[in-house]
N, C-alpha and C positions, 0 to 999 in steps of 0.2 A: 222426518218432516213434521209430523204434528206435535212429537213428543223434542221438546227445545231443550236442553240445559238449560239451568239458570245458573248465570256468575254470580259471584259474592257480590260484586258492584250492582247488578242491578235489582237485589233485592233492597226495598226502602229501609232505610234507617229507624229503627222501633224504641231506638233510645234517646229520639227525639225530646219527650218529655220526661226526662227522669227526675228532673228538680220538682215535676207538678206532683211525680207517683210520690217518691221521698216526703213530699210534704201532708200529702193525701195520706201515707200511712205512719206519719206520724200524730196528725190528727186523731187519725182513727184510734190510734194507739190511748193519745189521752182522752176520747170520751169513753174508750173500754173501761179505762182504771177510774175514771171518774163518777162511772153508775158502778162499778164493784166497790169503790170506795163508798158509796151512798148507800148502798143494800148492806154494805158492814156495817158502816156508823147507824142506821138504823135498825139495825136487829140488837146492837148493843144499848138502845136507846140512850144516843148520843145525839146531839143537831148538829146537820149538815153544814158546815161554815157556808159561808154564802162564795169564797171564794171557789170552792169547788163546784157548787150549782152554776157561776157565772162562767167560767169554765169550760164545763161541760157542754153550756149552751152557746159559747161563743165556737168552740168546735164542731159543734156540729152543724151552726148556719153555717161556715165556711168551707167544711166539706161538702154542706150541700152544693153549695155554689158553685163549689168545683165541679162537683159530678153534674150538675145541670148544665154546664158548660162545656163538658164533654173533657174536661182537665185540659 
């Protein structure tokens, strides 16, 4: 009586947002390589191209936004 089965059907669907998570760790992905590429180009004292700092920083406003928005 208190202990119910659950059907497959009525558990919720959790792969609802898989295009947002895909996107979310691909971001992530590039501002990882983007600060390890920044701490390498600078210990070799190289300068940072700017497309890599703009880069970095556009990814990670946008995964902020994600994650503030709950994806």
């Amino acid at each position: 009586m208190f202990l119910k089965k659950s059907n497959k059907h009525d558990k919720p669907d959790n792969n609802q947002h898989s295009l947002s998570v895909n996107i979310a760790k691909v971001l992530s992905l590039t501002l990882i390589v983007c600060v390890v590429g920044s701490i390498v180009l600078s210990i070799q004292d190289k300068p940072t191209p700017d497309l890599v700092t703009n880069l970095a920083q556009s990814s990670f406003a946008t995964l902020t936004g994600m994650l503030i928005t709950r994806l």
